[in-house]
Backbone as a ProteinNet text record, in pm:
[ID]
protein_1_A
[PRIMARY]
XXXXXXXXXXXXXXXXXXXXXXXXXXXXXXXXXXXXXXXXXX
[TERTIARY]
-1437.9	-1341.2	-1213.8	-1155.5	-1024.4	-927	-866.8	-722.6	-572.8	-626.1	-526.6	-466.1	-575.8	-566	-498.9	-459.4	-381.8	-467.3	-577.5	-646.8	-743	-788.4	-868.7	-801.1	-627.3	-528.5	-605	-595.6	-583.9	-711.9	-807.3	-935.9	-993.2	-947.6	-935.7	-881	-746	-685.9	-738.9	-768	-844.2	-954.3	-1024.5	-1152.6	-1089.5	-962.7	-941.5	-902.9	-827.8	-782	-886	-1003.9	-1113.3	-1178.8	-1221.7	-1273.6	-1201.8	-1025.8	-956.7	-989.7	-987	-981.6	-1121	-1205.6	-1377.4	-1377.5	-1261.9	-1238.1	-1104.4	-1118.7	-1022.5	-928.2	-912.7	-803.3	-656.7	-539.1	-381.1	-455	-340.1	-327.5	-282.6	-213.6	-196.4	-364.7	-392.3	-497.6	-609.1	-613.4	-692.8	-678.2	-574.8	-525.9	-525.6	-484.5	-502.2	-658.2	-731.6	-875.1	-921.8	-899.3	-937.3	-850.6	-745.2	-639.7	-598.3	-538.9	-474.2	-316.4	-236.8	-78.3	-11.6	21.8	3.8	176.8	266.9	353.6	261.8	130.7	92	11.3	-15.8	-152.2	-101.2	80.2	160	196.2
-5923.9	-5963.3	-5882.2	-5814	-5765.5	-5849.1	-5919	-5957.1	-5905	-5785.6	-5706.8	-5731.8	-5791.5	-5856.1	-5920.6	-5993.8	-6117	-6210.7	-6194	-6303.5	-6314.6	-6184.1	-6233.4	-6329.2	-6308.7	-6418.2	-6562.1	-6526	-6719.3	-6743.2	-6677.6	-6755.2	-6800.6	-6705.2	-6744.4	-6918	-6935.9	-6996.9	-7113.9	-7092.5	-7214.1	-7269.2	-7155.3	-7201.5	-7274.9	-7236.1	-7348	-7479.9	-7466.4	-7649.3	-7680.9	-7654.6	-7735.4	-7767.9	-7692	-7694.7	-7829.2	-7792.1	-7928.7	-8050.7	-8071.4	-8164.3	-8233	-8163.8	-8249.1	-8308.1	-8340.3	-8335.2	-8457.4	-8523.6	-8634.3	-8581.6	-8429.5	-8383.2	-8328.2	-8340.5	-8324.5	-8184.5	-8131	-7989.3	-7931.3	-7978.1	-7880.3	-7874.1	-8029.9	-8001.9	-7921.3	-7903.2	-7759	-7664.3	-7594	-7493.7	-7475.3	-7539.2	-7512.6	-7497.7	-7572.5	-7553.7	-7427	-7415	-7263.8	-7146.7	-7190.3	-7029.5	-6958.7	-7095.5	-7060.1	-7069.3	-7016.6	-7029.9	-7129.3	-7254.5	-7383.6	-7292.4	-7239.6	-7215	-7148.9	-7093	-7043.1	-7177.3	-7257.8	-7383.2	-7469.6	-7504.3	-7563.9	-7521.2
-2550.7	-2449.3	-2470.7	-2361	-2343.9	-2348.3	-2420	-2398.6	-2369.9	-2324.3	-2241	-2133.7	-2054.6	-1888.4	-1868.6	-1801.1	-1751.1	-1763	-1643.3	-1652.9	-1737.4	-1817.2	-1945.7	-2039.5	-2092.2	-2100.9	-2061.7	-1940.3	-1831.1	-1862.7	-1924.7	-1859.6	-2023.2	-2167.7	-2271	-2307.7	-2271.1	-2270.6	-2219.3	-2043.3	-2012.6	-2089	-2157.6	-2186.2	-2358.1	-2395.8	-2549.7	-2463.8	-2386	-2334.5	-2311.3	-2224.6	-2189.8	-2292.7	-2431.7	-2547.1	-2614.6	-2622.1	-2700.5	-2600	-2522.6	-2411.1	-2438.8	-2477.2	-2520	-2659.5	-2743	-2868.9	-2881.7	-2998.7	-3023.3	-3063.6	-3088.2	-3192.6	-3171.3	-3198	-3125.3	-3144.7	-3057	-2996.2	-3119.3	-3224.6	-3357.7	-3447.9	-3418.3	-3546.7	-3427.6	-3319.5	-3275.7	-3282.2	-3327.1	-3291.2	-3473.1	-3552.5	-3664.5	-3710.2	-3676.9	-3713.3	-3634.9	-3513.9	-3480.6	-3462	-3548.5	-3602.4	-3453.4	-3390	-3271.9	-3295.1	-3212.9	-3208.1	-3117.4	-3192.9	-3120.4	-3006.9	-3043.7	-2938.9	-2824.7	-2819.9	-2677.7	-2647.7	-2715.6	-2651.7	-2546.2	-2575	-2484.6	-2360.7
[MASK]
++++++++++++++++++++++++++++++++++++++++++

């Protein structure tokens, strides 16, 4: 995947909220378990 794009961006992204969103876990402990940057998850 290119994350160069814009919407390769938007469509990454969508696809972690929909991922956290199937999951009991705050938006830090997702983003910490999958070595995301909780300032872009918000």
């Amino acid at each position: 995947m290119n994350l160069d794009n814009i919407s390769d961006l938007e469509s990454f992204w969508a696809e972690q909220i929909k991922s956290w969103q199937s999951t009991d876990l705050t938006q830090r402990a997702y983003c910490q378990k999958n070595a995301l940057p909780i300032h872009r998850f918000n």
